[in-house]
N, C-alpha and C positions, 0 to 999 in steps of 0.2 A: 707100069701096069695100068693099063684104060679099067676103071670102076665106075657103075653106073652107081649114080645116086637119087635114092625113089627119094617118093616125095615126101613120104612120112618122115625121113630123116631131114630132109630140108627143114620141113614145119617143126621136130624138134630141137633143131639143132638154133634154130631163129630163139624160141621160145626158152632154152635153156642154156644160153651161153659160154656156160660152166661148167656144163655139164660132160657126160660121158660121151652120148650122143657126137654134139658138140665136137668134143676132141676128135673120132671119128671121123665126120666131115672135114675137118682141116687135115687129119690125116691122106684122107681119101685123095685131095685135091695138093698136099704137097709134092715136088720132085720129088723121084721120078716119077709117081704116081699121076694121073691124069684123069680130073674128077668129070663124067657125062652126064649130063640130063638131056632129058626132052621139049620140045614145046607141051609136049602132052603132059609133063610133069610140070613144067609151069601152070598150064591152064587149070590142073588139079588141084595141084597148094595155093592157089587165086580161092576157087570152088571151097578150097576147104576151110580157108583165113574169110572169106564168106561165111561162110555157114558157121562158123564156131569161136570166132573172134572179129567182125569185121572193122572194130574200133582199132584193132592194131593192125592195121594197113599200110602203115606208113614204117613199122618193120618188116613188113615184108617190104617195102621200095627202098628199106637202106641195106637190108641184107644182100 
């Protein structure tokens, strides 16, 4: 199953590791599942790790 994934779950899924979220996204993105994004959902969780965290930037470049 191809699942988009927005970008609000990106951003919590970085910030909560553990979390519900989190598990989700690995779900999403395990066989057989097939997790999609966009450029437009990158350039957004960028915009949003701006605006509301920009000192963790560098988890957004290892997530």
């Amino acid at each position: 199953m191809r699942v988009f994934i927005d970008s609000n779950i990106l951003y919590s899924a970085i910030f909560a590791p553990s979390g519900t979220v989190n598990r989700a996204y690995f779900k999403a993105i395990t066989p057989p599942n097939v997790g999609l994004i966009s450029e437009q959902n990158i350039a957004e969780l960028q915009k949003a790790f701006l605006r509301k965290s920009p000192d963790k930037l560098d988890a957004l470049k290892r997530f």
